[in-house]
C-alpha positions as CSV (number, residue, x, y, z in Angstrom):
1,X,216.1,73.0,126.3
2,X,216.7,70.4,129.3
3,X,216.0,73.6,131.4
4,X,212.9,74.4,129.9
5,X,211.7,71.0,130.3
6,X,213.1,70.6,133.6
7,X,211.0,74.1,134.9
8,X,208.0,73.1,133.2
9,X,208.1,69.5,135.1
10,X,208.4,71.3,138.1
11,X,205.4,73.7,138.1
12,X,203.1,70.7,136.8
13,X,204.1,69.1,140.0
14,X,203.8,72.1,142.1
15,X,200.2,73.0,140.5
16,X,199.7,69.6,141.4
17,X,200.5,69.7,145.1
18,X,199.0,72.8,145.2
19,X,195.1,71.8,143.7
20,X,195.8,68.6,146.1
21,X,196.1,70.8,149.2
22,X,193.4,72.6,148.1
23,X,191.3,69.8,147.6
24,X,192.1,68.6,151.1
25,X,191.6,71.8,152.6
26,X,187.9,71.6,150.9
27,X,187.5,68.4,152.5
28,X,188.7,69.8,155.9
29,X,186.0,72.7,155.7
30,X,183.2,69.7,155.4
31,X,184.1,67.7,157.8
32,X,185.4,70.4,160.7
33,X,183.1,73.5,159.8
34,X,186.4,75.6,161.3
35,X,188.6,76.7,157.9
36,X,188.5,79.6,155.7
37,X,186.2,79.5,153.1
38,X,183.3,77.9,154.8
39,X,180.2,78.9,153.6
40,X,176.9,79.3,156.2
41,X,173.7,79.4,155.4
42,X,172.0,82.0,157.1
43,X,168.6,80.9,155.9
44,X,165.6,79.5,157.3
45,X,163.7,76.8,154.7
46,X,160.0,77.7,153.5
47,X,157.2,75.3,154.6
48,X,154.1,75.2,156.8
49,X,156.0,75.9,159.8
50,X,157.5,79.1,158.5
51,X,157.3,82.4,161.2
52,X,154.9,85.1,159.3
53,X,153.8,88.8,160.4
54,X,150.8,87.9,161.9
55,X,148.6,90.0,159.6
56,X,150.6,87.9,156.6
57,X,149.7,85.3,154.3
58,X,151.3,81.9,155.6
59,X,153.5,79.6,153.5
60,X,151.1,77.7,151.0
61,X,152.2,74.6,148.7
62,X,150.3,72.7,146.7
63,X,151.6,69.7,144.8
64,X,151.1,69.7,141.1
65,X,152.9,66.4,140.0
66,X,155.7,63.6,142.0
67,X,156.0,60.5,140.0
68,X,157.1,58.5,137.3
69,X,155.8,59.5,134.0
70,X,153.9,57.3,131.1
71,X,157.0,57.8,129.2
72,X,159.5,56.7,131.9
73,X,160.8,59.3,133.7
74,X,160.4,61.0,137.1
75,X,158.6,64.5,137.3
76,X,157.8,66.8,140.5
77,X,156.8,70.0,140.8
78,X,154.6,72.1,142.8
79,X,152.6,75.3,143.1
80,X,153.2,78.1,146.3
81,X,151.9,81.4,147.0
82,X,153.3,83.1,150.1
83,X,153.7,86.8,151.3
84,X,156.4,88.8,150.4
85,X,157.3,89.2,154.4
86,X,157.4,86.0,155.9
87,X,160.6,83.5,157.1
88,X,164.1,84.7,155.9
89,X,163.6,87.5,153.6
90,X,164.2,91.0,152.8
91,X,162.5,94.7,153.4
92,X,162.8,96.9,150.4
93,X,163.6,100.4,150.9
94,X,160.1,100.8,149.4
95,X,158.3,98.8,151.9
96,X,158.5,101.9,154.5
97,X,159.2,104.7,152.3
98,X,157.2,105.9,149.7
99,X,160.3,107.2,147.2
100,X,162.0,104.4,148.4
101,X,162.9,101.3,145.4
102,X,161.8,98.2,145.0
103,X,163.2,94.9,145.9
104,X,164.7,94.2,141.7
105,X,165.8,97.4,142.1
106,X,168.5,97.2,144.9
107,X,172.0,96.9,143.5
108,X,173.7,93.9,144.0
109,X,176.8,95.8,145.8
110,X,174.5,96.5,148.8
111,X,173.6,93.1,148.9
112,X,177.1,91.5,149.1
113,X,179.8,92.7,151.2
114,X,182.2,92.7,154.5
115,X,180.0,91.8,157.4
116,X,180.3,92.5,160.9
117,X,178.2,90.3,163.4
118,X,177.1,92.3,166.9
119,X,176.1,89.7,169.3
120,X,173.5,90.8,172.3
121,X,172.1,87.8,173.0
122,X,172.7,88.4,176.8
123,X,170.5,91.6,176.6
124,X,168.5,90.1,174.1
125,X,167.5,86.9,175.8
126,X,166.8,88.1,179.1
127,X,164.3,91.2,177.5
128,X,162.2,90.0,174.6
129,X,161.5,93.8,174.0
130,X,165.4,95.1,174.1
131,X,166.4,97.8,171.5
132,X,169.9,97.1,170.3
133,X,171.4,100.9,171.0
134,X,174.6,103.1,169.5
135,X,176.2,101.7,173.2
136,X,176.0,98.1,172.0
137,X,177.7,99.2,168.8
138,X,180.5,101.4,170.3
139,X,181.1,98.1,172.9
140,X,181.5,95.5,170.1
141,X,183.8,98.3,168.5
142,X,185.8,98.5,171.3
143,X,185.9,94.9,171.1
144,X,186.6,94.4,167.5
145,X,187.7,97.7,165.4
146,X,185.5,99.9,164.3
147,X,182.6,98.9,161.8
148,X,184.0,99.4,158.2
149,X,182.3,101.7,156.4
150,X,179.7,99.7,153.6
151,X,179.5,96.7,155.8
152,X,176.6,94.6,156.1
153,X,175.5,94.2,159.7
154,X,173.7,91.4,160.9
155,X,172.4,91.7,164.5
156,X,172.4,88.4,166.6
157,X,169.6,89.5,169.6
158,X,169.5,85.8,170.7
159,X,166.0,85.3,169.7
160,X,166.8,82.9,166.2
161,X,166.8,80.2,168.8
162,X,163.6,80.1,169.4
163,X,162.7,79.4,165.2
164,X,159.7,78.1,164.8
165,X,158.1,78.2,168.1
166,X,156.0,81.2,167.5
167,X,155.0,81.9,171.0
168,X,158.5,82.4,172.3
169,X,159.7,83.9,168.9
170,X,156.9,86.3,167.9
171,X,155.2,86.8,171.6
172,X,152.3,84.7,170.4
173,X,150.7,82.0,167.7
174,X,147.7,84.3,167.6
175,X,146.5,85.5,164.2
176,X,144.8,88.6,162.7
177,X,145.0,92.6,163.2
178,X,144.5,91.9,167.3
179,X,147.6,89.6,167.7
180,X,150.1,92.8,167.0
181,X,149.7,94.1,170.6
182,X,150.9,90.8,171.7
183,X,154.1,90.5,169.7
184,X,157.2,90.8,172.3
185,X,161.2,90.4,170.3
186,X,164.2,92.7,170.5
187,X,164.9,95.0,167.3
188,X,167.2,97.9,166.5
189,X,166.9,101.3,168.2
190,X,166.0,104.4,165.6
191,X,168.6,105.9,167.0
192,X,171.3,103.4,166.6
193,X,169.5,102.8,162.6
194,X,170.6,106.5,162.1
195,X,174.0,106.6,163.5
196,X,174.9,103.2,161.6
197,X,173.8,104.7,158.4
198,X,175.3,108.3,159.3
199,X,178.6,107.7,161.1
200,X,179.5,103.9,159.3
201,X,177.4,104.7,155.9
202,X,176.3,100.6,155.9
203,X,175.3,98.8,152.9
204,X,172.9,96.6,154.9
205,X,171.3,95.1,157.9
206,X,169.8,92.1,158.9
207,X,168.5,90.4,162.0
208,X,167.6,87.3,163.8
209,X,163.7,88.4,164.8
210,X,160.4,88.8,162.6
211,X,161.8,92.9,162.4
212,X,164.0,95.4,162.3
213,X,161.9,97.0,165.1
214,X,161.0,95.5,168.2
215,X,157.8,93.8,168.6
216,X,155.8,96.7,170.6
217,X,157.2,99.3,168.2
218,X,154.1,101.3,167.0
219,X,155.8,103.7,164.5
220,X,158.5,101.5,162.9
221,X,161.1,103.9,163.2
222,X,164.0,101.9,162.6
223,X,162.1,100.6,159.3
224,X,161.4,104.4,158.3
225,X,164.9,105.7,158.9
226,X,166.9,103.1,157.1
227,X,164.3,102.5,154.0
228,X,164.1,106.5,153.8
229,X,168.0,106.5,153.6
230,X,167.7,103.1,150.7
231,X,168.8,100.9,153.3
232,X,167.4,97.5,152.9
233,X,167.0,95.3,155.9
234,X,167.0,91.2,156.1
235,X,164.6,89.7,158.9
236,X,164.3,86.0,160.0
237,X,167.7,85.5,159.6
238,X,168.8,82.1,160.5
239,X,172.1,80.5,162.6
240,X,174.2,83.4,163.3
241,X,175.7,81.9,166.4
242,X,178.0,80.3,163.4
243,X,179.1,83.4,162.8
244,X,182.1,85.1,164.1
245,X,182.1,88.6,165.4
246,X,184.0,89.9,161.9
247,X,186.0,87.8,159.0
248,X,183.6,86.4,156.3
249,X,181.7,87.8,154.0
250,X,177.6,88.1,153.2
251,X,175.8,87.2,150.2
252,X,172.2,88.4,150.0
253,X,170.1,87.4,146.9
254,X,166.3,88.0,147.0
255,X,163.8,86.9,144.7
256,X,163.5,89.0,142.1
257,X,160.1,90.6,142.1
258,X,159.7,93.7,139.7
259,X,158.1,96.4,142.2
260,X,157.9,94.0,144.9
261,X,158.5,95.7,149.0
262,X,160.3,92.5,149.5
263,X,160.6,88.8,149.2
264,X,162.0,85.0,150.3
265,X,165.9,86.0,150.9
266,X,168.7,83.4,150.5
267,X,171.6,84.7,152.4
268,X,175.0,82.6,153.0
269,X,178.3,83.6,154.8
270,X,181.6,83.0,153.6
271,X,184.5,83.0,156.3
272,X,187.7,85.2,155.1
């Protein structure tokens, strides 16, 4: 009986050592931003300064109530309408592809998962129209292992530093049907879309522009071939100079629209 008792005094310690460390380890993670576990935000807030399509209705918010209340107590909340396309959000494979589903539709697996982060920012930066190709992907593999098949894939081109500034993000702070000719960021080649999809079979793919295809692209091809394939695509994403080129994890939860071609996206990294 002395032994039982003894044992079970022992793992009460032990668990309690053990939560302890935890607990410190937390407090390491929030104070460093270098442990396991941390979580990123890879998202850009919603407000008036948010980067739209150019053809696409802006950020609107209108405030409905922010006070205290005749019967005591405080009470805010506000009205917005926004596009579906606009800041951090997501493409639906429907968006491009007439068979394709809609944003509720999208299973959650292909929206949480191993990522892999493929940094050309060199590229990227010094050619606002660069098309990320299969050669950058077979360099960062030779790099880093090859991509695991049903990753998500987030593409860092550089550009996410410029957020909000629209001229040097989009190419412009024109508005309207005429301002598309003007738009100038790097995107993802349609040939590097396919062999991803084909030869790593990815869950996802994001990036740190207004689009999966460049700015000058006329036909969307990149958009086409991945939303044909059910491949949904995240745009605007924010901070992924945090990231590291593999180790952590991607959790990408859209508003959930029934029908909707897409919507505001919140997407966080956790490190392995």
């Amino acid at each position: 009986m002395k032994a039982i008792c003894l044992l079970m005094i022992l793992g009460l310690l032990y668990s309690c050592q053990d939560k302890e460390l935890h607990i410190q380890q937390g407090n390491n993670i929030t104070k460093t931003g270098d442990k396991k576990g941390e979580i990123i935000d890879l998202t850009h807030a919603f407000s008036d300064e948010t980067v739209y399509w150019v053809t696409a209705k802006e950020f609107e918010m209108e405030e409905v109530a922010k006070g205290q209340t005749e019967k005591g107590y405080f009470y805010a909340a506000n009205n917005f309408e926004t596009s579906e396309h606009g800041g951090t959000h997501i493409d639906a494979p429907v968006h491009f592809a007439e068979k394709g589903i809609s944003v509720d539709e999208i299973p959650l697996e292909q929206l949480i998962g191993e990522g892999v982060k493929i940094d050309v920012s060199e590229r990227g930066l010094s050619d606002p129209d660069y098309q990320i190709g299969i050669e950058d992907l077979k360099k960062w593999e030779a790099q880093n292992g090859q991509i695991p098949e049903g990753s998500i894939v987030l593409l860092q081109s550089g550009h996410g530093k410029y957020y909000p500034d629209k001229v040097k993000y989009l190419g412009t702070d024109e508005r309207g049907p005429e301002a598309v000719k003007d738009l100038h960021f790097p995107g993802l080649a349609p040939d590097a879309a396919k062999w991803l999809m084909d030869q790593r079979k990815i869950k996802s793919v994001g990036i740190d522009t207004p689009s999966i295809d460049y700015g000058q692209s006329q036909y969307f091809e990149s958009h086409v071939a991945l939303m044909t394939s059910n491949i949904p695509a995240f745009e605007n994403v924010a901070h992924l100079e945090k990231l590291p080129a593999k180790g952590f994890r991607v959790i990408a939860l859209p508003i959930k629209i029934k029908g909707g071609s897409g919507g505001p996206l919140r997407i966080i990294a956790m490190l392995d």
